[in-house]
DRENGU-222819 format. One record per residue (C-alpha): residue number from 1; x, y, z. Coordinates in steps of 0.5 Angstrom, whole numbers, padded with zeros to 4 digits. Last residue first. Example, Ala and Ser with C-alpha at 12.3 -4.5 7.8 and 13.67 -1.06 7.14 Angstrom:
BEGIN
R / resi / u / v / w
R / 2 / 0027 / -0002 / 0014
R / 1 / 0025 / -0009 / 0016
end
This chain:
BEGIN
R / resi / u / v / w
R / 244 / 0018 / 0018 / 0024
R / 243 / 0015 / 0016 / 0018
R / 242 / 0022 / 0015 / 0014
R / 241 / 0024 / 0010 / 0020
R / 240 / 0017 / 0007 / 0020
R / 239 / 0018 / 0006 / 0012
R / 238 / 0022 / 0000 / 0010
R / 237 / 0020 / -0004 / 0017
R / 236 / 0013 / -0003 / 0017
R / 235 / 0012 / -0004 / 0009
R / 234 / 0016 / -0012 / 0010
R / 233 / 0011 / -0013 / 0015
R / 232 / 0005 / -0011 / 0012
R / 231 / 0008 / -0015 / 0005
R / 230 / 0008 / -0021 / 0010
R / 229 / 0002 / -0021 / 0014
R / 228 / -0001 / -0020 / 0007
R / 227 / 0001 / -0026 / 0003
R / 226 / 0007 / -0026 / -0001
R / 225 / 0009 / -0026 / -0009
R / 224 / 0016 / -0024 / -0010
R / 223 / 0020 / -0021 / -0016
R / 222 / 0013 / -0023 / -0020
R / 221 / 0013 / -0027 / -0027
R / 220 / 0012 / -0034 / -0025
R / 219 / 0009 / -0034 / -0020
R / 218 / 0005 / -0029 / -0021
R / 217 / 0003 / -0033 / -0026
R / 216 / 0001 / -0039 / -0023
R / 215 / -0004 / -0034 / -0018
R / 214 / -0008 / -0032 / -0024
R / 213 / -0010 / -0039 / -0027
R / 212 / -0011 / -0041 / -0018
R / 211 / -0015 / -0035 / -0018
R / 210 / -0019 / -0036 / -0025
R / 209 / -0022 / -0043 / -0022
R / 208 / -0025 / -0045 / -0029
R / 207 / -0028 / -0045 / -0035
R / 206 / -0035 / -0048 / -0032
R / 205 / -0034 / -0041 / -0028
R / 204 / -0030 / -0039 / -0021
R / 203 / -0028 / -0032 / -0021
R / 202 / -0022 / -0029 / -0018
R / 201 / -0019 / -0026 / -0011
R / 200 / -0014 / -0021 / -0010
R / 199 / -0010 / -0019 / -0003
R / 198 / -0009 / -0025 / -0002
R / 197 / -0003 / -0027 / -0007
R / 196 / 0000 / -0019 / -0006
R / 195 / 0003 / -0019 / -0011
R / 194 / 0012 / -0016 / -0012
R / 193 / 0013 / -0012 / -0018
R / 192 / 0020 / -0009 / -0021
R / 191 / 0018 / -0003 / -0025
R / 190 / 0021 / -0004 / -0033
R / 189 / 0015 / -0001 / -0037
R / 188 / 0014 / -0009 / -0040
R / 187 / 0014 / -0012 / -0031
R / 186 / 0008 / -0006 / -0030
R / 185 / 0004 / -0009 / -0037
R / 184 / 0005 / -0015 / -0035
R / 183 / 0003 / -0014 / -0027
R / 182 / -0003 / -0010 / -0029
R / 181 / -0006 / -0015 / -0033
R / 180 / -0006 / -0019 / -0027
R / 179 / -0009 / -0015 / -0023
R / 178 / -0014 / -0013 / -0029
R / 177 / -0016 / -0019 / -0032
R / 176 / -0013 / -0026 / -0028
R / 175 / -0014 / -0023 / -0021
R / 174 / -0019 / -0019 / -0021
R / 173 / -0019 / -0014 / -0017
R / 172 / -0013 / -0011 / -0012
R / 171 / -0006 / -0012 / -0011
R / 170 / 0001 / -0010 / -0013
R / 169 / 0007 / -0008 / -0009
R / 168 / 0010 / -0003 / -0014
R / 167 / 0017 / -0002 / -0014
R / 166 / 0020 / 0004 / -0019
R / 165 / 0017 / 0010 / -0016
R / 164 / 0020 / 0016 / -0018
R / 163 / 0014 / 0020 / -0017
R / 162 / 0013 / 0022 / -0024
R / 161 / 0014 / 0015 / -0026
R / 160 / 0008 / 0014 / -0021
R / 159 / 0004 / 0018 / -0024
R / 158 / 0005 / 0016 / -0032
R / 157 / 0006 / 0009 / -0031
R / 156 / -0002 / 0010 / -0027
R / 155 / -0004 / 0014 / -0033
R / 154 / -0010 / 0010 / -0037
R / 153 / -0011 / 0006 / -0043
R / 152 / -0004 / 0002 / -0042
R / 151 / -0006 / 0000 / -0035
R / 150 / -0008 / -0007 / -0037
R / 149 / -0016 / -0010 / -0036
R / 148 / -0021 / -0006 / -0041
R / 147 / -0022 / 0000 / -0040
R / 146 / -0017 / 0004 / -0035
R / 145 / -0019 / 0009 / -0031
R / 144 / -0016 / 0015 / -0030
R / 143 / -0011 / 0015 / -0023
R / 142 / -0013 / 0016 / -0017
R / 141 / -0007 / 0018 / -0013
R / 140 / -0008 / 0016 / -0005
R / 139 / -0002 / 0020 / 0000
R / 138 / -0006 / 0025 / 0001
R / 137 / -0012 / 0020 / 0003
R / 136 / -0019 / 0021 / 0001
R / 135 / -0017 / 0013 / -0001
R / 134 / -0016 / 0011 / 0006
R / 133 / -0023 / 0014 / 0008
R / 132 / -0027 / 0011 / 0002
R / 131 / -0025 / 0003 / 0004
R / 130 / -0030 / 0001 / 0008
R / 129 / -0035 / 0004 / 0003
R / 128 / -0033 / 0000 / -0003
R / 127 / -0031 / 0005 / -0007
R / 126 / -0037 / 0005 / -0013
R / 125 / -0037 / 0004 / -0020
R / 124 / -0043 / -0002 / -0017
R / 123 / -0046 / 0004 / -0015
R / 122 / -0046 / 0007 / -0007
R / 121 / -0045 / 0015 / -0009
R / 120 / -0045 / 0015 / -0017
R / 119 / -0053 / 0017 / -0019
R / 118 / -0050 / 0023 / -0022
R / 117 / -0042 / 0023 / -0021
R / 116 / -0042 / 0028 / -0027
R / 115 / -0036 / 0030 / -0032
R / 114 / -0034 / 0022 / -0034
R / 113 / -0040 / 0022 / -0035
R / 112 / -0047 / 0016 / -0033
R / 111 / -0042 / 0012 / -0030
R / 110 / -0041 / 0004 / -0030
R / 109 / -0037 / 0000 / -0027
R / 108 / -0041 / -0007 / -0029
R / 107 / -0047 / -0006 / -0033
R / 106 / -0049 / -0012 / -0033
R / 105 / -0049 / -0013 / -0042
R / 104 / -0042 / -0008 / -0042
R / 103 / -0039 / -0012 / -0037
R / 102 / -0040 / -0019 / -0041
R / 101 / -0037 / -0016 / -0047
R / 100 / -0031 / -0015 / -0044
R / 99 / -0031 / -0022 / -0042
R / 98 / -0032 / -0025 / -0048
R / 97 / -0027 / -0020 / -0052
R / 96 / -0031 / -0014 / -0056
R / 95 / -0033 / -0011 / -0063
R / 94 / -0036 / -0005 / -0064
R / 93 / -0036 / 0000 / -0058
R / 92 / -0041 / 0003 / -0058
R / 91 / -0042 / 0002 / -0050
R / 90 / -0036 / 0006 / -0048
R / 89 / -0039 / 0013 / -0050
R / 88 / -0044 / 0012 / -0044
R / 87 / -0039 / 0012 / -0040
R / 86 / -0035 / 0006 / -0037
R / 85 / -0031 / 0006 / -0031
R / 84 / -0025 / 0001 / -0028
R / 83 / -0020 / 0004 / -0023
R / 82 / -0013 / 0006 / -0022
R / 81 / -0011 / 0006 / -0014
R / 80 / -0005 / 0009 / -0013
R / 79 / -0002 / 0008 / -0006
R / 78 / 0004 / 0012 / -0003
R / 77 / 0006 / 0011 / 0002
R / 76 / 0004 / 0015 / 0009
R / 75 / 0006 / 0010 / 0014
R / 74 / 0000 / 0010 / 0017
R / 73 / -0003 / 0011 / 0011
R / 72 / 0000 / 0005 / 0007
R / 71 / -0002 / 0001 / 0013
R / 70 / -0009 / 0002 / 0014
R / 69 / -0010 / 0002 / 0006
R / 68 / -0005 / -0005 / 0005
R / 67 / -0010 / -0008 / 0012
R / 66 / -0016 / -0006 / 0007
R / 65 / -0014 / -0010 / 0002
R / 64 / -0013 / -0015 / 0007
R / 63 / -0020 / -0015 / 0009
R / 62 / -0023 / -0015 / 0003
R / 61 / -0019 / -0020 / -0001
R / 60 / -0021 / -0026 / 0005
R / 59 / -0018 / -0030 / 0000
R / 58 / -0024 / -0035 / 0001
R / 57 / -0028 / -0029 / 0002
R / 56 / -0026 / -0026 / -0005
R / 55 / -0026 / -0034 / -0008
R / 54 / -0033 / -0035 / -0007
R / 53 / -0035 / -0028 / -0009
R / 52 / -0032 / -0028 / -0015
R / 51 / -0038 / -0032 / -0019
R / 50 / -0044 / -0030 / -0016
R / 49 / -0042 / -0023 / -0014
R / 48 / -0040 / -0020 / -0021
R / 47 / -0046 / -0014 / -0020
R / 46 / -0044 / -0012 / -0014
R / 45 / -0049 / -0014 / -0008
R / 44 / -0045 / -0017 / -0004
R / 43 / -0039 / -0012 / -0006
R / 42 / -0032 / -0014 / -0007
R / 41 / -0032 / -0014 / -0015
R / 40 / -0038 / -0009 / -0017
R / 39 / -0037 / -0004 / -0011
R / 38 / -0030 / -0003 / -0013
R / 37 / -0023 / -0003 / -0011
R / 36 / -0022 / -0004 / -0018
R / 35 / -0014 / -0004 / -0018
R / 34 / -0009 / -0003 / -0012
R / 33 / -0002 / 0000 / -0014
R / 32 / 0002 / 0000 / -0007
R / 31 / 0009 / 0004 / -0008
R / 30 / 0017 / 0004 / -0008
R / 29 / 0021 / 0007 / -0010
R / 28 / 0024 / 0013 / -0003
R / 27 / 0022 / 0008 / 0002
R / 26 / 0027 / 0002 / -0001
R / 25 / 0022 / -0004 / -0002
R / 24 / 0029 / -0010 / -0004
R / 23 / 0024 / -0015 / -0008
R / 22 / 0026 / -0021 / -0009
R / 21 / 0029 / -0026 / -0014
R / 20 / 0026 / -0032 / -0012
R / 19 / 0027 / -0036 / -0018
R / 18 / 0023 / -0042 / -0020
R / 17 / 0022 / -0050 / -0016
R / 16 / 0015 / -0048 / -0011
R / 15 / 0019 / -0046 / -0005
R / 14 / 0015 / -0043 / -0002
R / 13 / 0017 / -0035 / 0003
R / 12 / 0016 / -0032 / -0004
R / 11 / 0021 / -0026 / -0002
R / 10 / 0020 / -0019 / 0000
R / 9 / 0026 / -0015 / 0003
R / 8 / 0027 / -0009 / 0008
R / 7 / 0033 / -0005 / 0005
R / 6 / 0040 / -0005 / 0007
R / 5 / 0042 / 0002 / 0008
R / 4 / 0038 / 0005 / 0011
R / 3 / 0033 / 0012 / 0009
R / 2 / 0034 / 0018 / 0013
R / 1 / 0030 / 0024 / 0009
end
């Protein structure tokens, strides 16, 4: 494999008064992680579409979630995709934060197994289906589901330190619960993490416009946020030698 010396870099094009540091994306390192790329988050008739849908169309989050998916198999970069389930056995817990409990009372990304995918085909747990053709892909690891919002509950660290990636380009769902837990816990286990700012979306309640919470602290713990176009740009340049 042919990689060049001086690698594409990504860096937060605002000045917004903080470090840029950046993120050098070497071919060989480096992946997308896409969390929840679910029916329930990103669909009209998902369960969370009255508070998150707003802001997924301001973001445009289903679009460029997909130019990221149509990239990375082009260029075939890794992508890793860790989504959210709830079986039956979940809905014992007994005791819960508000949002978890939220999820549990709507049924949100629920499955009837985790060995069954009775009643799975085009349920809130499910891709959206725009989506489904990229993730099939060889270059696509689902991992196990996480439970509540970070990682910590599934195997996504595992995966992708077995594929020796160590920069991840982040996005997906929600903004400020799983996407965001996501970075925190991706930044503890020593990855560099860039997010993808419109490639995610968030609620909007009486507590708050989650998105713009979320996107505070991208900027602050994050090597790089950039839109899209910008991480699109970034991957082409890294990977298309390799691809070719």
């Amino acid at each position: 494999m042919n990689v060049p010396n001086a690698f594409p870099r990504l860096s937060t094009s605002v000045d917004l008064g903080l470090p840029r540091p950046g993120m050098e994306l070497d071919p060989q390192r480096t992946a997308i992680v896409i969390t929840d790329p679910q029916n329930d988050f990103l669909s009209p008739q998902g369960v969370t579409w009255g508070v998150v849908g707003e802001s997924v169309l301001e973001n445009g989050t289903v679009e460029h979630i997909e130019q990221l998916f149509a990239s990375a198999s082009e260029l075939e970069i890794p992508v890793f995709v860790s989504p959210h389930y709830y079986y039956p056995h979940d809905h014992a817990w007994e005791f819960e934060g508000a949002l978890e409990g939220l999820m549990h009372s709507i049924g949100m990304f629920d499955r009837e197994d985790a060995l069954s995918v009775e009643g799975f085909e085009g349920s809130g747990a499910d891709w959206l289906e725009r989506y489904k053709p990229y993730i099939a892909g060889k270059n696509v690891v689902v991992t196990s589901p996480h439970k509540v919002y970070g990682p910590e509950s599934n195997d996504l660290v595992l995966q992708l330190r077995k594929r020796g990636i160590q920069k991840v380009l982040l996005a997906g769902m929600s903004a400020n619960l799983c996407t965001e837990s996501h970075m925190r816990e991706l930044l503890e286990q020593g990855f560099e993490v860039a997010v993808v700012r419109d490639a995610t979306a968030g609620a909007k309640t009486p507590a708050g416009d989650a998105y713009q919470v979320a996107l505070a602290n991208f900027h602050y713990m994050a090597s790089a946020v950039v839109s899209t176009a910008e991480a699109v740009e970034a991957l082409q340049a890294a990977f298309a030698k390799v691809a070719s």
